[in-house]
C-alpha positions in Angstrom: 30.8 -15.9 0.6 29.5 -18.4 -2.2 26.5 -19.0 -0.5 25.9 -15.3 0.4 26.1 -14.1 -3.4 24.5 -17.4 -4.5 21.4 -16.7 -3.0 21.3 -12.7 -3.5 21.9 -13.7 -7.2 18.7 -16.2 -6.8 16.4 -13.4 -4.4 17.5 -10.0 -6.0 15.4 -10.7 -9.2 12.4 -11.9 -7.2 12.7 -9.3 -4.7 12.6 -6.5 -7.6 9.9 -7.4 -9.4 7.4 -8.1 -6.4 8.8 -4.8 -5.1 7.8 -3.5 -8.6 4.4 -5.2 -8.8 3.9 -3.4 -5.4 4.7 0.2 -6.1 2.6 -0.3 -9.2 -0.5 -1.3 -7.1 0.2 1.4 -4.8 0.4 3.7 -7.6 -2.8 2.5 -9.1 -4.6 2.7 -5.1 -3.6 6.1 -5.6 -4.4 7.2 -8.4 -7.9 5.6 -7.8 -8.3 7.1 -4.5 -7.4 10.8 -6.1 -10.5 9.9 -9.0 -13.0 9.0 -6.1 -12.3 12.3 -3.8 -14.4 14.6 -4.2 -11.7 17.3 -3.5 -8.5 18.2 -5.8 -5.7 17.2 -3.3 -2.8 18.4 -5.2 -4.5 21.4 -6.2 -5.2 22.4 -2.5 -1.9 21.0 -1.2 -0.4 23.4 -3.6 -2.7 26.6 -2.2 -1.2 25.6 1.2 -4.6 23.7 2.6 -2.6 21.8 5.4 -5.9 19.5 5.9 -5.6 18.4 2.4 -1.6 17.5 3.2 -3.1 15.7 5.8 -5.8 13.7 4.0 -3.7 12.7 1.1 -0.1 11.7 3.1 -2.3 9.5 5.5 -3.8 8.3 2.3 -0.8 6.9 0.7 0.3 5.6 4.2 -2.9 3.7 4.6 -2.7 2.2 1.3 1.1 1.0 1.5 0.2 -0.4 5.0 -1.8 -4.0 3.8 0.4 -3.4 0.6 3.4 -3.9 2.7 1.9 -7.2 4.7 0.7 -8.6 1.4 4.7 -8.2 -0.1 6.0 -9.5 3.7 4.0 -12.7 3.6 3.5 -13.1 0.0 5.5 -16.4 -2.1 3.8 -15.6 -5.1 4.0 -12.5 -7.4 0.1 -13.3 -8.0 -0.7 -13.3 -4.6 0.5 -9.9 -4.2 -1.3 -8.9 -7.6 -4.7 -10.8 -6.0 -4.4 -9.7 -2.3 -2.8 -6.4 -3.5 -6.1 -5.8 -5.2 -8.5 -6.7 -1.9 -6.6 -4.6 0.5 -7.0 -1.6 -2.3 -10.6 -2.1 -2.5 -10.5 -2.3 1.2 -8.8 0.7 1.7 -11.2 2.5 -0.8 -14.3 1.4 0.2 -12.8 2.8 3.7 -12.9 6.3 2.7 -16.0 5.8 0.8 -17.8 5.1 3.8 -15.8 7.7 5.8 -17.3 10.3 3.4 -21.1 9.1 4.3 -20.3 9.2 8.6 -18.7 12.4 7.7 -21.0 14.8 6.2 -19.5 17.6 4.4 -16.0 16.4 4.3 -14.8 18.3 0.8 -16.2 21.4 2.3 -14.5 21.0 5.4 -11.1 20.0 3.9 -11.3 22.0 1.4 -11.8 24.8 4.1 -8.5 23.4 5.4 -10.4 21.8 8.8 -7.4 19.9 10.6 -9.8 18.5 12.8 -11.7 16.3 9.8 -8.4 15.9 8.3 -7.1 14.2 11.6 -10.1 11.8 11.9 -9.8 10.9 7.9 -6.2 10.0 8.2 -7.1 8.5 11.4 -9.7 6.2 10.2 -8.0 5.1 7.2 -4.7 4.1 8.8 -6.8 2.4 11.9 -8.6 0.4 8.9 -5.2 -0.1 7.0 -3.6 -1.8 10.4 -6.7 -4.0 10.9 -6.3 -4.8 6.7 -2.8 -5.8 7.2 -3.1 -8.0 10.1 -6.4 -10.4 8.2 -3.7 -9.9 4.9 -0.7 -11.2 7.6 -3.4 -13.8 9.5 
């Protein structure tokens, strides 16, 4: 029993600040992602727009993704800051080009189009999956 508490006493403090270090990116990825839509998610979440539901929960899910790989193989707090950081930039750059292949995407979200909402989240948590497994490799 020693042992067991020995070594949560020794993990828990590590664990809870690279747990911290990642919720804070994943608060920064979203709050950057929310500045670089060209739609008011919470706004139109708030109005009932269902696409917009879609858009933003698929959002946070694709950015936690590589987040989550980076924390999983991760030693270092500064790895997760560094790799954190890529994996955001991944994931942003992601929806940036999402919005050039799909033309008209604020209108049709903001028109509540499931359809676009669907591919959106779709595309960002296909490129979230493939971010995680290079951040895993």
């Amino acid at each position: 029993m020693d042992v067991i508490l020995d070594t949560l006493r020794l993990g828990l403090p590590v664990l809870v600040l690279q747990f911290a270090v990642t919720l804070a990116l994943l608060g920064i990825g979203v709050a950057l992602y929310m500045a670089i839509t060209p739609f008011h998610e919470m706004r139109l979440i708030r109005e009932g727009n269902a696409a917009a539901g879609i858009v933003l929960g698929a959002s946070l899910v694709a950015l936690a993704i590589p987040l989550a790989a980076t924390l999983a193989t991760s030693q270092v707090t500064l790895d997760i800051v560094v790799w954190g950081i890529v994996a955001l930039a991944l994931q942003l750059l992601t929806f940036a080009v999402a919005t050039l292949l799909l033309r008209g995407l604020r209108e049709m979200i903001e028109a509540g189009n499931l359809g676009a909402a669907w591919m959106l989240a779709g595309l960002q948590l296909a490129v979230a999956l493939l971010n995680a497994g290079a951040m895993a490799g």
